[in-house]
N, C-alpha and C positions, 0 to 999 in steps of 0.2 A: 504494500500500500504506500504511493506517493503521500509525504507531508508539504503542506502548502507554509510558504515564513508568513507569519503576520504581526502587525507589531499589539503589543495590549488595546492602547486605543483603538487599532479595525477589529481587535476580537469583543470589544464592548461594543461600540457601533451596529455589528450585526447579530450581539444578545439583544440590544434595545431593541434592532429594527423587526426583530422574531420574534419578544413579548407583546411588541405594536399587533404584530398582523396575529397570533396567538387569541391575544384579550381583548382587543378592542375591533378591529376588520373584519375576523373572522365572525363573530356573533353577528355583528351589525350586518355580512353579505348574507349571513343565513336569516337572520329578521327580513330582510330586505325580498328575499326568496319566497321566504312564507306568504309576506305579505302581496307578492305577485302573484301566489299559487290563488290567492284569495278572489282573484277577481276572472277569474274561468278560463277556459279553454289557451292551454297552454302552447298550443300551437302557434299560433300569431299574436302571443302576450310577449310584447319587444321587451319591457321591463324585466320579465322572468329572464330570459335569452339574457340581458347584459347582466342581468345580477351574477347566475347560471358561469358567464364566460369571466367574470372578474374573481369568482368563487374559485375558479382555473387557476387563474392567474395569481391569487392568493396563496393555495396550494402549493403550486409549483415554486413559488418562492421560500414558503417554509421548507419543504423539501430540500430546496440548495442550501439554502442556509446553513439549516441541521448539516447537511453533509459537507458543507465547507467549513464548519465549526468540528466536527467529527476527527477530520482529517488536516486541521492547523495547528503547525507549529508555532507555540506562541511565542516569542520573542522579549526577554525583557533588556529593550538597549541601553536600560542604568547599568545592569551587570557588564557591560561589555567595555573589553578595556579600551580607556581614552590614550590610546597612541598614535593620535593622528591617522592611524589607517581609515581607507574606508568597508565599513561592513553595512550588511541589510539595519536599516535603520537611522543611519548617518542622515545628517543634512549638511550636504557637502558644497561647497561656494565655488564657482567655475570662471576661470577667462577664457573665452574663445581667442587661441593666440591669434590669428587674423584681425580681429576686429574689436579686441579687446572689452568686448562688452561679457558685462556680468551676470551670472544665471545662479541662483542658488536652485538645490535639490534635495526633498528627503527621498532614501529606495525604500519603498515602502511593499506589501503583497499585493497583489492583483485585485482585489474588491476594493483595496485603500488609495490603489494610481488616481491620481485627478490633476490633468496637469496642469489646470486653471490654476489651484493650492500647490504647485510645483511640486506635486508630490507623484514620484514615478513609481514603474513598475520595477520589481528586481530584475524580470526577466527581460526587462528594453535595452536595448542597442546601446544607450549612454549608460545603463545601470552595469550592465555587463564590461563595459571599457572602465568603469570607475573600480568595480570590487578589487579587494586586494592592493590597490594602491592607495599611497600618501599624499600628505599635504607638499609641494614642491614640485610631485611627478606631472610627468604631462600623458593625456588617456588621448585614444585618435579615437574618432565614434565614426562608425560608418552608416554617413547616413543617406538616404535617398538622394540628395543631391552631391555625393560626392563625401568625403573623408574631411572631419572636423575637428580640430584642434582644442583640448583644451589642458589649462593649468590647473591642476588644484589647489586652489589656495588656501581653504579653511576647510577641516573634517569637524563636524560638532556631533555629539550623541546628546539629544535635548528631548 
């Protein structure tokens, strides 16, 4: 069995997000069901149909959930030593040597990537050029337009 890295806060994230659809969705789409079964013939009853399909849609989610929480490794990056290396969980400060413009990043697991919050995935092309290395080194990311430079300036575990 694959283990998936995730840091404590994506592992609390998707406890919260599965007591949401648990206690509170899940009752509310089956109310919601009843109350359409309520008004007859369930064949052309659209309400029944969208309650019916978001009830789906609920499900399936608890289902991943549980089985992404089943199968993560949880990660705690206090314990992890602060020696400038970079590891899953780093929020690591970047210069593109080209252009010298500055990127920060945390590597964060795949349900917690968002890279609007510059928080990536471990398994992406910059995350993969960073692991293992330090504050000083320089990583090349191979990226769809071509090979990218960059410095690592600052490793932080926060």
């Amino acid at each position: 069995m694959q283990r998936f890295p995730m840091t404590q806060k994506g592992e609390q994230a998707l406890i919260k997000e599965l007591e949401q659809l648990k206690t509170i969705e899940r009752p509310r789409i089956i109310h919601d069901i009843a109350v359409a079964r309520e008004h007859g013939d369930l064949k052309e009853n659209a309400e029944y149909h969208a309650a019916r399909e978001e009830q789906g849609f609920a499900e399936g989610r608890i289902a991943e959930i549980e089985g992404k929480l089943s199968n993560a490794q949880v990660i705690d990056i206090t314990t992890l030593p602060k020696d400038g290396k970079v590891y899953f969980g780093a929020t690591v400060t970047l210069v593109n040597v080209d252009t010298e413009e500055e990127v920060i990043y945390q590597i964060v697991g795949e349900d917690e990537a968002d890279i609007k919050n510059h928080k990536i995935n471990v398994t992406s092309p910059i995350a993969r050029a960073l692991i293992g290395k330090e504050e000083g080194d320089t990583a090349t990311v191979k990226a769809p337009s071509g090979e990218i430079e960059y410095e690592i300036e600052k490793v932080e575990l926060i």
